[in-house]
mmCIF file as gemmi writes it, N, C-alpha and C atoms, coordinates in Angstrom:
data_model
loop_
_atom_site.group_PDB
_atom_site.id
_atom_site.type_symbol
_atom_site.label_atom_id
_atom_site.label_alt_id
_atom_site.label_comp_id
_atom_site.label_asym_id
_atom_site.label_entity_id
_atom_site.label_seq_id
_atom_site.pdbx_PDB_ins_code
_atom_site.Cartn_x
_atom_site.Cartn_y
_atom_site.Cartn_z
_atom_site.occupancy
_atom_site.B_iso_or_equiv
_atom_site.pdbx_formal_charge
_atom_site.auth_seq_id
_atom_site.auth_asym_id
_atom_site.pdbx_PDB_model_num
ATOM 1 N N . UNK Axp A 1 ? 74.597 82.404 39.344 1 0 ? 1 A 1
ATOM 2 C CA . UNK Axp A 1 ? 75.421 81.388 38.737 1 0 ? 1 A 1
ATOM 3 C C . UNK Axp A 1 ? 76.714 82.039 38.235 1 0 ? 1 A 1
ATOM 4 N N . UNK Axp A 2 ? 77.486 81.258 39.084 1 0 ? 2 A 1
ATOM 5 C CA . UNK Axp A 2 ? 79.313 82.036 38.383 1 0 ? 2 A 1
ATOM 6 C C . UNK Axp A 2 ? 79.594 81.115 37.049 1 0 ? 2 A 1
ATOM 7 N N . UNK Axp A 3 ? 79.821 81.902 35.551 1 0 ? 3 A 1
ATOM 8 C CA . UNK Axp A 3 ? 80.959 81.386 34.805 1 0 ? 3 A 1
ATOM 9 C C . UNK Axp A 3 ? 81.901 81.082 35.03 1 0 ? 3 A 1
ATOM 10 N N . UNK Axp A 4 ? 82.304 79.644 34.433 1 0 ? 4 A 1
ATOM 11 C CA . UNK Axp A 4 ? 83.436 79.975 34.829 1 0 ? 4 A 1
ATOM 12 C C . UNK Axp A 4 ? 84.391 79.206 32.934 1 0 ? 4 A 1
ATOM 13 N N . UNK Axp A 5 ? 85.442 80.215 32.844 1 0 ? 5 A 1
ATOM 14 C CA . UNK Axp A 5 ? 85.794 80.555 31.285 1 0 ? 5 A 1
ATOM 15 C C . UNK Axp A 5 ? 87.075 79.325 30.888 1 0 ? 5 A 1
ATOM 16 N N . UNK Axp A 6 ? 87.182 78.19 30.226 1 0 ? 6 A 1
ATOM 17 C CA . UNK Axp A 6 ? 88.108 77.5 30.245 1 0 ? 6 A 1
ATOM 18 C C . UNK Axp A 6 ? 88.481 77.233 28.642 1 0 ? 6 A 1
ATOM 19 N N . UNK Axp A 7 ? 89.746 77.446 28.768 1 0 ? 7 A 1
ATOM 20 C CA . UNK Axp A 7 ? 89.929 77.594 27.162 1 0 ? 7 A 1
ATOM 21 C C . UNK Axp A 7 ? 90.611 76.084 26.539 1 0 ? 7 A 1
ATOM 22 N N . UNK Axp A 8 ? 90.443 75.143 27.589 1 0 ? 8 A 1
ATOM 23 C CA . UNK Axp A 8 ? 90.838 73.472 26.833 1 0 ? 8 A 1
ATOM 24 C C . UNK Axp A 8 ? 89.339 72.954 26.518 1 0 ? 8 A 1
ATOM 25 N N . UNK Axp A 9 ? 89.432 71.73 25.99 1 0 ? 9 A 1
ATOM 26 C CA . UNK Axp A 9 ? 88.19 70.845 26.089 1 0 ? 9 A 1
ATOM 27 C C . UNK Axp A 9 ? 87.334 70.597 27.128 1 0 ? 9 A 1
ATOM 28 N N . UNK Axp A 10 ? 88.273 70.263 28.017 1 0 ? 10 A 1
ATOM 29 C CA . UNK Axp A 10 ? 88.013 69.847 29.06 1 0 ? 10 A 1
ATOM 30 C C . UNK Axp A 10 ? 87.859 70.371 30.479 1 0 ? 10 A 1
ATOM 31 N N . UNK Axp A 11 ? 87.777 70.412 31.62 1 0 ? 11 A 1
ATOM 32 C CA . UNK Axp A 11 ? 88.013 70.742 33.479 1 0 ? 11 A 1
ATOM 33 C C . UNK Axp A 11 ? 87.944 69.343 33.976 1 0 ? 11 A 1
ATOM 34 N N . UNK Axp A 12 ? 88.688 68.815 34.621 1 0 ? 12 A 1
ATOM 35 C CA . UNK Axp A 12 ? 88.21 68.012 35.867 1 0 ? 12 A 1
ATOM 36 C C . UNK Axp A 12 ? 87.598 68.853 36.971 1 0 ? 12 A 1
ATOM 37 N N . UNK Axp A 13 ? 86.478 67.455 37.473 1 0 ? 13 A 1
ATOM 38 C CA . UNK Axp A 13 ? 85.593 68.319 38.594 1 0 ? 13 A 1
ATOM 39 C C . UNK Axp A 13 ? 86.465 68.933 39.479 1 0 ? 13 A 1
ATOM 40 N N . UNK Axp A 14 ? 87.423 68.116 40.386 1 0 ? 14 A 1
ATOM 41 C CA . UNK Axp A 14 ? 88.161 68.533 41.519 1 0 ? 14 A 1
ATOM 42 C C . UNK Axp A 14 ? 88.888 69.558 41.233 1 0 ? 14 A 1
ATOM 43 N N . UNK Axp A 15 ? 89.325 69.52 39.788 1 0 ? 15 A 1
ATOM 44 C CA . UNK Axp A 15 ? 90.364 70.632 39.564 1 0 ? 15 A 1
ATOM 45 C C . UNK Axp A 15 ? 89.336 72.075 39.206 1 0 ? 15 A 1
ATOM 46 N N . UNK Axp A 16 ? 87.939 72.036 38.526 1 0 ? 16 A 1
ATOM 47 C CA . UNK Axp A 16 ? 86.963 72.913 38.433 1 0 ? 16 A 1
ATOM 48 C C . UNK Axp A 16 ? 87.043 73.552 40.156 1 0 ? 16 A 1
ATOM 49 N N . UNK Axp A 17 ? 87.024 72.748 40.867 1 0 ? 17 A 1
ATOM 50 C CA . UNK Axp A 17 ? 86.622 73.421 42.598 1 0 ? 17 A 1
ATOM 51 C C . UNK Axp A 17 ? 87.608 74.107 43.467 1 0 ? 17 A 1
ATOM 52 N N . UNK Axp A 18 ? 88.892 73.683 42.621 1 0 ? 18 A 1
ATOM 53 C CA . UNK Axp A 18 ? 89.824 74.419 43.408 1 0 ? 18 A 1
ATOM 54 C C . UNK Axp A 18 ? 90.271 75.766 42.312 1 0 ? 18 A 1
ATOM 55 N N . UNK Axp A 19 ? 89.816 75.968 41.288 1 0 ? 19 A 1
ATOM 56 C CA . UNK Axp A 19 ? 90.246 76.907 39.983 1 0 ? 19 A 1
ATOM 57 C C . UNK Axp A 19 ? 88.742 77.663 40.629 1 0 ? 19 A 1
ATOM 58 N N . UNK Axp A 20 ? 87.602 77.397 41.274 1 0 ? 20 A 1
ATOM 59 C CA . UNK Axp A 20 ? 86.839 78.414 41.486 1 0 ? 20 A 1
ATOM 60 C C . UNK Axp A 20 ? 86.963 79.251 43.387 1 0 ? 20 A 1
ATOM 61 N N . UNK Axp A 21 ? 87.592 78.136 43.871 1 0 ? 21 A 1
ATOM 62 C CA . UNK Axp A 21 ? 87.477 78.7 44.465 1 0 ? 21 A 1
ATOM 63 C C . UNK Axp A 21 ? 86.492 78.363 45.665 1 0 ? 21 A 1
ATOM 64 N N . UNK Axp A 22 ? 86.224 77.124 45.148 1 0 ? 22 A 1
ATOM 65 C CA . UNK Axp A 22 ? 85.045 76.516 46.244 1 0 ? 22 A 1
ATOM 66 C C . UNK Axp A 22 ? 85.979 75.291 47.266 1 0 ? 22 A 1
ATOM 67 N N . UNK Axp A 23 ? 86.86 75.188 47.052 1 0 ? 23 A 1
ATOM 68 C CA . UNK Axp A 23 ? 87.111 74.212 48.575 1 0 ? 23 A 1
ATOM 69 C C . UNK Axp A 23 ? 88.936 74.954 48.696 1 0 ? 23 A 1
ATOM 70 N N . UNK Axp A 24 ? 89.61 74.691 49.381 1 0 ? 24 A 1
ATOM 71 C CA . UNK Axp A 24 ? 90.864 74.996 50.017 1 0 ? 24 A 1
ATOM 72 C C . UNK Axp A 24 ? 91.954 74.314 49.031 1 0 ? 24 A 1
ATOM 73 N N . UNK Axp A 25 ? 91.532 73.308 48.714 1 0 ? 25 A 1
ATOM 74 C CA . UNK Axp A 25 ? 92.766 72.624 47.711 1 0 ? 25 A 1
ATOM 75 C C . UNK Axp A 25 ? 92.081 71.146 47.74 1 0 ? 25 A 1
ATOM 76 N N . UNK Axp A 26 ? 93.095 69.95 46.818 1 0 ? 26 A 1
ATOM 77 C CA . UNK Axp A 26 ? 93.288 69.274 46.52 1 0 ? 26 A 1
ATOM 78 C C . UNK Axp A 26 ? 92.403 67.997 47.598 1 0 ? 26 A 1
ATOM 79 N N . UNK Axp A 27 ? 92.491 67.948 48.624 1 0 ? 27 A 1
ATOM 80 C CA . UNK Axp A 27 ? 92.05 67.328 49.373 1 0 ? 27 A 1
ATOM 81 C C . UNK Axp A 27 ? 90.867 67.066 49.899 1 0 ? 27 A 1
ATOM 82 N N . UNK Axp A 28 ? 90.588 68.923 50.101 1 0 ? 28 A 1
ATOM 83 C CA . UNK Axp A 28 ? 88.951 68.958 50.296 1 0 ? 28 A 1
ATOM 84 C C . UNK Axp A 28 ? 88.058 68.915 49.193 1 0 ? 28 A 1
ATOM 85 N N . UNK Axp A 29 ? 88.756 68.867 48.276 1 0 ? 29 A 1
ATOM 86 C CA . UNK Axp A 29 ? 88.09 68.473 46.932 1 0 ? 29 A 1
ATOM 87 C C . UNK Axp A 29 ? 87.838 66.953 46.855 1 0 ? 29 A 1
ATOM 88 N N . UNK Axp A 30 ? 88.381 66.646 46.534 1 0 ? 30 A 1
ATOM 89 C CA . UNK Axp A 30 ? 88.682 64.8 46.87 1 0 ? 30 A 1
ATOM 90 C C . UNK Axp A 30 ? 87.158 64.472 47.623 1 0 ? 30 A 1
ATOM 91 N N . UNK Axp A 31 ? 87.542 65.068 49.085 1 0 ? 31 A 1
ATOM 92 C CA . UNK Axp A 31 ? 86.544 64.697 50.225 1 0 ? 31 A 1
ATOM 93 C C . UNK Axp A 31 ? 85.115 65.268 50.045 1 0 ? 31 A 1
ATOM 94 N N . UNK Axp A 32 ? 84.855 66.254 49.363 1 0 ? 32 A 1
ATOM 95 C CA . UNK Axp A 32 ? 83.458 66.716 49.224 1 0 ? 32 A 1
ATOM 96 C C . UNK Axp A 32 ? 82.517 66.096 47.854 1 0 ? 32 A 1
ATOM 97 N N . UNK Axp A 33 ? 83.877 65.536 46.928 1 0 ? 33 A 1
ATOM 98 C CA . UNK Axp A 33 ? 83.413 64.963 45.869 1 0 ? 33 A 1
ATOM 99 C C . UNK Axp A 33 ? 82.333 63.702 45.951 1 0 ? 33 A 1
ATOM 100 N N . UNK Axp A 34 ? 83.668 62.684 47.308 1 0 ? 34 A 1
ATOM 101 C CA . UNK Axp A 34 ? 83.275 61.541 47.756 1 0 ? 34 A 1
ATOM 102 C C . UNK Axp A 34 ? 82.179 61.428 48.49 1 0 ? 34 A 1
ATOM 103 N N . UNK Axp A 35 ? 81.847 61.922 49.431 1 0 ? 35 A 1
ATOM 104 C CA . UNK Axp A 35 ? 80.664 62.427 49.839 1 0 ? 35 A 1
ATOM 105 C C . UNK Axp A 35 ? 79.312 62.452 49.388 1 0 ? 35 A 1
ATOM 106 N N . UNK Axp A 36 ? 79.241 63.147 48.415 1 0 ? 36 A 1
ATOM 107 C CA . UNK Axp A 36 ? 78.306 63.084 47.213 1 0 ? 36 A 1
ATOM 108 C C . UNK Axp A 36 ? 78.079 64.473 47.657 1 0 ? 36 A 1
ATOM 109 N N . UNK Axp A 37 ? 78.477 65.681 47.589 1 0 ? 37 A 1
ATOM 110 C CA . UNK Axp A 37 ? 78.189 66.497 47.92 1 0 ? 37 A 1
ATOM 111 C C . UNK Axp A 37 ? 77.643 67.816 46.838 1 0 ? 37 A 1
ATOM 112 N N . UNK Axp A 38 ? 78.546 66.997 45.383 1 0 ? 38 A 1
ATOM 113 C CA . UNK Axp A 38 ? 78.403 68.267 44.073 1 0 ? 38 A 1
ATOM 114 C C . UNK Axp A 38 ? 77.707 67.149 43.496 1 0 ? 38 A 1
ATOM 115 N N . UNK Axp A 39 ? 77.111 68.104 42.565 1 0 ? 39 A 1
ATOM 116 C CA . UNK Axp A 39 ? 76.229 67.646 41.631 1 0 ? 39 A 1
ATOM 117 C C . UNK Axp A 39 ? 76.647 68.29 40.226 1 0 ? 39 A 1
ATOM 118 N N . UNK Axp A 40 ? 76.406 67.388 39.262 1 0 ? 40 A 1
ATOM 119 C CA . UNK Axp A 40 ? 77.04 67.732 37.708 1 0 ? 40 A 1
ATOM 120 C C . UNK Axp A 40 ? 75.652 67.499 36.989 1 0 ? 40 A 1
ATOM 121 N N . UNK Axp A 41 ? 75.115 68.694 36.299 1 0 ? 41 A 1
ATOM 122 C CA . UNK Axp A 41 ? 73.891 68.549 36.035 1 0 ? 41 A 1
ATOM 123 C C . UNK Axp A 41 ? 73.028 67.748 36.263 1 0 ? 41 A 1
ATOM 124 N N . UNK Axp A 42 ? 72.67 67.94 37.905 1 0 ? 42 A 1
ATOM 125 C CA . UNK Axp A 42 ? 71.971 67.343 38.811 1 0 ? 42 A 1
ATOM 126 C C . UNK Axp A 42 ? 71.896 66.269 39.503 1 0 ? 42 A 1
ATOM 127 N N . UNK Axp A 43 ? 72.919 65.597 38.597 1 0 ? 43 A 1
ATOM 128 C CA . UNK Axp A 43 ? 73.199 64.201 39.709 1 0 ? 43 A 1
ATOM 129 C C . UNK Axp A 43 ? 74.408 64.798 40.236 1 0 ? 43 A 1
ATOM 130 N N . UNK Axp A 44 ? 74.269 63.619 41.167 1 0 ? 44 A 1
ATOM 131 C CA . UNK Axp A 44 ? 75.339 63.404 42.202 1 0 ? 44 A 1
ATOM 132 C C . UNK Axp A 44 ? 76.272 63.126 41.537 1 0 ? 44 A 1
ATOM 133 N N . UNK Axp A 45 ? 77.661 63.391 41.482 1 0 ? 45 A 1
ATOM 134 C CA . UNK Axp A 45 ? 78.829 62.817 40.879 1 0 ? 45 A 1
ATOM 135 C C . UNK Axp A 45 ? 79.647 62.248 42.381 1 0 ? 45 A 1
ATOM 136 N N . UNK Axp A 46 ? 80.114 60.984 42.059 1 0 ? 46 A 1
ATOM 137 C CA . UNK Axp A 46 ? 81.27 60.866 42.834 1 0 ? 46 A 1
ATOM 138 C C . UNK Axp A 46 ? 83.059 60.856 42.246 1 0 ? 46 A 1
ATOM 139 N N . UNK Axp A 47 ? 82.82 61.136 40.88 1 0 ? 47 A 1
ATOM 140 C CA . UNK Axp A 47 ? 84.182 60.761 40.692 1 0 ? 47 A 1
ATOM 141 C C . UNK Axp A 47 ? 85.051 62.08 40.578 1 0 ? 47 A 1
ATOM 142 N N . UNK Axp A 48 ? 85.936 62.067 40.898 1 0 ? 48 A 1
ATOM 143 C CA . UNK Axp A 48 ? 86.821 63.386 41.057 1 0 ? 48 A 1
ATOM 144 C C . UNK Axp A 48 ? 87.55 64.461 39.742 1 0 ? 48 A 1
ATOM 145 N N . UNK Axp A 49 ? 87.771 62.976 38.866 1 0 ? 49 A 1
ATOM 146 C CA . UNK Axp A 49 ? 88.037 63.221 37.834 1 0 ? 49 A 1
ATOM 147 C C . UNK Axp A 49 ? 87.446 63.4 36.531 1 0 ? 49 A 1
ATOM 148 N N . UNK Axp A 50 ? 85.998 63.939 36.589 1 0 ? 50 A 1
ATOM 149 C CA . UNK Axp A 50 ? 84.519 63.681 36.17 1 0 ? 50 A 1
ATOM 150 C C . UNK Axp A 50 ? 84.917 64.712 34.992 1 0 ? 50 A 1
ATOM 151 N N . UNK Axp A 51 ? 85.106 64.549 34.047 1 0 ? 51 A 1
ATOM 152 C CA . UNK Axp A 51 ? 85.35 65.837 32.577 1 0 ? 51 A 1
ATOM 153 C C . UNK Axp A 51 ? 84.146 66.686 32.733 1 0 ? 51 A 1
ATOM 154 N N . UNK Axp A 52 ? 84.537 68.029 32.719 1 0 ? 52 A 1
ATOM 155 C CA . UNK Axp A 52 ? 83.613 68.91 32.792 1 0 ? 52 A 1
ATOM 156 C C . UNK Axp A 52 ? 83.672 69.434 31.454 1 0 ? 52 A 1
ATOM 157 N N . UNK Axp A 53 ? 82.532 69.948 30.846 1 0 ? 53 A 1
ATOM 158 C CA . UNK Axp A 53 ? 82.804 70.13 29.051 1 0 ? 53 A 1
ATOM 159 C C . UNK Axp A 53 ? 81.953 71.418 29.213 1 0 ? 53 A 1
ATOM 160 N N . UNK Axp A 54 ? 82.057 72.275 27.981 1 0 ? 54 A 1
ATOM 161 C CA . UNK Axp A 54 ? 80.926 73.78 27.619 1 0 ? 54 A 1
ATOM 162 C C . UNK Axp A 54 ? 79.446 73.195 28.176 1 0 ? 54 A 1
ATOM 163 N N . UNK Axp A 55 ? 78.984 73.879 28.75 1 0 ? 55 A 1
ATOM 164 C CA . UNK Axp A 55 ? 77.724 73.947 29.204 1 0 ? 55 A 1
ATOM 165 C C . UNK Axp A 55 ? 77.045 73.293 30.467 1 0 ? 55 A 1
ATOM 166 N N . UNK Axp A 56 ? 78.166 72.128 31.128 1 0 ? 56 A 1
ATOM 167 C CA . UNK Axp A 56 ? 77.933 71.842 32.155 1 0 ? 56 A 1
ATOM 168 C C . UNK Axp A 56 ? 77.901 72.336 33.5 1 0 ? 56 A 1
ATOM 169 N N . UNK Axp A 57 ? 76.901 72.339 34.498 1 0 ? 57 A 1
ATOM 170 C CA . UNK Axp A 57 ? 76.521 73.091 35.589 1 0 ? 57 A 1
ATOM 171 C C . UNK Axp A 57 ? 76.964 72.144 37.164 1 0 ? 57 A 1
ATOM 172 N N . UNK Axp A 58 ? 78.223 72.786 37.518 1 0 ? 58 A 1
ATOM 173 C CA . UNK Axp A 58 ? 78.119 71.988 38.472 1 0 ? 58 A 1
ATOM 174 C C . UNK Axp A 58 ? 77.274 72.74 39.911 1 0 ? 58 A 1
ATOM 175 N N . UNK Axp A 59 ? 76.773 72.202 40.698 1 0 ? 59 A 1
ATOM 176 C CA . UNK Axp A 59 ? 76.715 72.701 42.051 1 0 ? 59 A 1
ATOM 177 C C . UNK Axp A 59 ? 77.096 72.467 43.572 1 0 ? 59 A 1
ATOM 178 N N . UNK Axp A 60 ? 77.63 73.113 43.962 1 0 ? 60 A 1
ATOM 179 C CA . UNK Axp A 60 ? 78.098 72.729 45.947 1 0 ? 60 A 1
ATOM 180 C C . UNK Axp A 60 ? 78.129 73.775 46.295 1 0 ? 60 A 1
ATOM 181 N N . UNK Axp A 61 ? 77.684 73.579 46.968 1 0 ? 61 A 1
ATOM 182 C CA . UNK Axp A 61 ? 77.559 74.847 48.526 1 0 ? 61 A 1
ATOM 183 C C . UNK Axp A 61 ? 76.522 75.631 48.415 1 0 ? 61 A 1
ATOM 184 N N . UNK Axp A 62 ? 75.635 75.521 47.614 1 0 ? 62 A 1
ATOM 185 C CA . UNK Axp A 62 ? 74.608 76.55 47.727 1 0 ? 62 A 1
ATOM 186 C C . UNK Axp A 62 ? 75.059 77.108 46.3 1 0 ? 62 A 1
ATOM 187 N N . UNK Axp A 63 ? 75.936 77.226 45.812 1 0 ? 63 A 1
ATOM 188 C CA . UNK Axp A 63 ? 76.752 78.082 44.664 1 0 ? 63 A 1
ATOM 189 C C . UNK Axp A 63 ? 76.597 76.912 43.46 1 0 ? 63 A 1
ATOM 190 N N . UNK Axp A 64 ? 75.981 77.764 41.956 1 0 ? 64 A 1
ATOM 191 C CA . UNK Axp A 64 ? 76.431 77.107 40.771 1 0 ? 64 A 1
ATOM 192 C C . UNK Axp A 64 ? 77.659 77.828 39.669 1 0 ? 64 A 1
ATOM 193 N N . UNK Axp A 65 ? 78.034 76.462 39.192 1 0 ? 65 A 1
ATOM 194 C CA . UNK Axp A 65 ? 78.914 77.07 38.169 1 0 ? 65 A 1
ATOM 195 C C . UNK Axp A 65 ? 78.946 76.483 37.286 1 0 ? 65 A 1
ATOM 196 N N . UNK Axp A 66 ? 78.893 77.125 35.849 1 0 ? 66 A 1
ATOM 197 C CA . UNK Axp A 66 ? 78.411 76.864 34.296 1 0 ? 66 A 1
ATOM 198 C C . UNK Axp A 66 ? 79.774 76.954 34.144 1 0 ? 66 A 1
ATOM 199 N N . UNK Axp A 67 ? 80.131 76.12 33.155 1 0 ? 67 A 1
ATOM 200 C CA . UNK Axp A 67 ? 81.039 76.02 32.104 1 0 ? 67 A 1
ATOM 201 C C . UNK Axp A 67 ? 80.876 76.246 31.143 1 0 ? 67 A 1
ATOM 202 N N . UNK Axp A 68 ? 82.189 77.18 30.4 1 0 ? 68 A 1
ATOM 203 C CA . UNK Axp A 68 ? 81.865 77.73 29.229 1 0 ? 68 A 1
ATOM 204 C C . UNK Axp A 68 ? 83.585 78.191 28.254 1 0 ? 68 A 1
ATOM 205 N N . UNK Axp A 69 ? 83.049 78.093 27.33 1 0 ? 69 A 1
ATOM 206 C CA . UNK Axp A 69 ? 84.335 77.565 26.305 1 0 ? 69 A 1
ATOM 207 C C . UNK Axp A 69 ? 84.968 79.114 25.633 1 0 ? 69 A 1
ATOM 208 N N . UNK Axp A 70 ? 84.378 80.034 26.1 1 0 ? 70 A 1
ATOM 209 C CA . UNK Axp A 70 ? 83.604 81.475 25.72 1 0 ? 70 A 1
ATOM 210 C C . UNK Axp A 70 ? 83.588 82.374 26.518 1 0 ? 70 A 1
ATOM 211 N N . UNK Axp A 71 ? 84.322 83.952 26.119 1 0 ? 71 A 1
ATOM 212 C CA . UNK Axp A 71 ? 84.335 84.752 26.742 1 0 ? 71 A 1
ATOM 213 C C . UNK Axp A 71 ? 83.01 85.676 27.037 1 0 ? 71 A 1
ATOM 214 N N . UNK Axp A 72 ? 81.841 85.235 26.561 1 0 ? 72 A 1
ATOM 215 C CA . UNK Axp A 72 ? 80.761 86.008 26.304 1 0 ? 72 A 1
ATOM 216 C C . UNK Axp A 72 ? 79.728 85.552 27.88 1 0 ? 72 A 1
């Protein structure tokens, strides 16, 4: 599971996927969202703009990533 370290309140999902590193940009984000392809502590999310907050786990591709408010 990758951390990943965000120092606002908040991440949007789509913007979480292209800040990790999991899709190409803006678009394929969009498209893998819609899909139903990630999951936000375990459900399916479809919305793109889904607030990601401390402690939430998203997953796609085989790959998870925790959110965290915290350099630790």
């Amino acid at each position: 599971m990758e951390k990943i370290i965000i120092n606002t309140e908040f991440i949007k999902l789509d913007q979480l996927l292209k800040y990790a590193n999991a899709v190409e940009g803006g678009g394929m984000a969009k498209n893998v969202i819609l899909d139903g392809m990630v999951r936000v502590n375990e459900e399916i999310v479809l919305q793109r703009g889904k607030k990601l907050r401390n402690g939430d786990i998203v997953k796609f591709n085989n790959e998870e990533y925790i959110i965290s408010t915290e350099e630790k």
